[in-house]
C-alpha positions, 0 to 999 in steps of 0.5 A: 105393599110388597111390588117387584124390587128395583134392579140392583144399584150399579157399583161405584168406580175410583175413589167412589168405592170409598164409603164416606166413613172412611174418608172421615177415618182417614182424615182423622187418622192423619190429623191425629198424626199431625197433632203428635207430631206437634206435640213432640216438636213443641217438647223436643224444643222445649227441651233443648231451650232448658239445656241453653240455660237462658236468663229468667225473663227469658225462661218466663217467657218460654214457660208462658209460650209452652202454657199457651201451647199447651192451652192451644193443643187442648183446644185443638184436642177438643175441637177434634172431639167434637168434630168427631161426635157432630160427624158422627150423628149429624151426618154418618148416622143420618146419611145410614138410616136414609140408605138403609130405608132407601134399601128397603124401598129398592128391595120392593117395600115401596110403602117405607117411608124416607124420613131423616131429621138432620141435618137440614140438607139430608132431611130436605133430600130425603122429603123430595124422595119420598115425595117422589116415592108417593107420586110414583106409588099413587101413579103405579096404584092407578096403572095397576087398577087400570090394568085390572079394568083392561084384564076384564074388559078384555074378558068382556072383549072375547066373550064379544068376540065369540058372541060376533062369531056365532050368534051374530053370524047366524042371522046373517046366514039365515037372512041370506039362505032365505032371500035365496030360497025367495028368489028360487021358490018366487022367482017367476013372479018377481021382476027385475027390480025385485030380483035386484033387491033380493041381489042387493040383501044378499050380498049386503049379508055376506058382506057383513058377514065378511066384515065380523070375520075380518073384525074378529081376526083383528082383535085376536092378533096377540090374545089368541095363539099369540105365543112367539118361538123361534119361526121359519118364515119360509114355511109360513109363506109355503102356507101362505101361497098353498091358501092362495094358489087358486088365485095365483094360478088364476091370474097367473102370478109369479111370486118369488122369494129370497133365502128367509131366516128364522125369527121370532114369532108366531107361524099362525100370524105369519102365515096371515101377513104373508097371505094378506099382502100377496092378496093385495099385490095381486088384487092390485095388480096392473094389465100385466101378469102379477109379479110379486118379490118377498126379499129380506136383508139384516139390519141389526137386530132386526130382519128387514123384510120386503114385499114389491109388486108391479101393481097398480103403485100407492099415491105417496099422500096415502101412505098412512091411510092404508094402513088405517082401519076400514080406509079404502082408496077405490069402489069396492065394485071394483076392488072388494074387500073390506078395508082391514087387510093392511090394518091387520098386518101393521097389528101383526108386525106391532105386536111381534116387536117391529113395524109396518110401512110403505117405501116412499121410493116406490108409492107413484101410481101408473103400474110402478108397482108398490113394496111393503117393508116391515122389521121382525126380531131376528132369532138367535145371531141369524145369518 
């Protein structure tokens, strides 16, 4: 099995650049310089004991000292020889045939197997990297697999999505049409509590109906028109605001804004972040007119934008559970929705790369209002 290969290896530094065939030259090179150099030194002062004429015993014991010598330099010889050969396929040869298989396995046959026999060092090495190789091949095989159940559960996951859309819908609507036309067609012989049945049918299948919309928005965050380009946030907040002007001229909002800047990511799900906080700080709002601020300031890579209002605030104890799926701080006959709006959101700056959070200085509840601050990739150098 043949999987991306590794990143190239970084380049070694110093003396490291040195491959350790080389040191062993170098050290023989100048060993072998020291050995001649010995051997001249032995013969020169062999030669000038003869010129001396010295007595016999003395010119036996010069013989027997230069034999000696010469038995010692021979050994010596042999003993580099064999340093040489041991060097040579005990550790040069095997530390070769481990890098070469490791090369492979870096250049993506992570099949290869790392095996060497000698020495015992290398060969204790090259069996812990090839069992780790092993581990990390079962563990890719498994995330691989599951990767492949994920791709078809998504699959099963869109049809589910285009089922709860259409098929899903149409009894709702059939549901509420009909129990309309009931009350219309019998309303002169239904009482009161009749009629608040038919209210409460009615208004439990728009709910539910609500409810799908909202589920399906959530789980096409990042699977459907979720490409990401180099976006104009300013124009999804003008498209924004353009959804939300019956609401902001009824409740006489006053939204503002700093200078935004490009970043990366998707118009569509801009718009719909920018929508669904604006609808909640004006949802939320206190006694007086909504006032609603988007500021944006950088911070490193990243944009780091702000939504504050002068609402009704969070209490800092629910500053995770809003975020959470279907959590809901009041009744819903006095605040509706369905739950999802700030779940949504945090999904939408995930999936662009940054996050979602309530700041703690403003969270106390008593009309101090709330800000939302999220970060989004900043697009080129920005501004």
């Amino acid at each position: 099995m043949s999987i991306h290969p590794l990143p190239p290896p970084k380049e070694p530094t110093g003396l490291g650049r040195l491959p350790v065939a080389r040191w062993f030259l170098l050290v023989a090179i100048l060993a072998g310089l020291i050995f001649a150099a010995g051997v001249a030194t032995v013969m020169t002062m062999t030669a000038k004991t003869a010129e001396l004429n010295p007595r016999p015993e003395v010119a036996a014991q010069v013989d027997r000292l230069i034999v000696a010598l010469v038995v010692v330099f021979v050994l010596l010889l042999g003993c580099g020889a064999g340093l040489v050969v041991i060097v040579r396929y005990a550790v040069l040869k095997p530390i070769d045939q481990l890098t070469d298989q490791v090369r492979a396995v870096a250049a993506g046959d992570f099949d290869r197997d790392l095996h060497v026999d000698r020495p015992a060092e290398l060969a204790e090495l090259s069996s812990h990297i090839d069992s780790m190789r092993g581990r990390i091949l079962s563990a890719w095989r498994v995330a691989n697999d599951q990767a492949e159940e994920l791709r078809r559960s998504n699959g099963e996951l869109e049809q589910f999505a285009y089922v709860a859309s259409h098929d899903l819908q149409e009894p709702l609507r059939k549901v509420a049409s009909f129990t309309q036309m009931l009350e219309q067609r019998y309303g002169s012989q239904l009482d009161e509590r009749a009629k608040q049945y038919i209210a409460y049918a009615v208004d439990g299948a728009k709910r539910m109906q609500l409810l799908i919309n909202d589920l399906l928005d959530f789980s096409r965050v990042g699977r459907v028109t979720g490409e990401r380009t180099v976006t104009e946030p300013g124009a999804a907040l003008d498209r924004a605001l353009d959804n939300l002007s019956a609401t902001i001229e009824d409740t006489g909002a006053t939204v503002t804004r700093d200078e935004l800047p490009a970043v990366m990511g998707n118009h569509l799900q801009l718009t719909q972040l920018f929508q669904n906080l604006i609808e909640n700080a004006v949802k939320f709002r206190s006694e007086e007119p909504p006032r609603v601020h988007i500021g944006v300031r950088r911070d490193g890579d990243m944009w780091e934008f702000s939504c504050s209002d002068n609402g009704i605030g969070v209490e800092p104890k629910y500053a995770d559970r809003i975020f959470l799926i279907f959590q809901r701080l009041h009744a819903r006959d006095v605040y509706p929705g369905t739950g999802i709006g700030l779940a949504l959101c945090r999904k939408i700056v995930e999936y662009h790369g940054g996050q979602l959070w309530l700041d703690g200085e403003d969270t106390e509840p008593g009309g101090h209002g709330a800000t939302f601050r999220w970060t989004l990739p900043a697009a080129g150098d920005g501004r």
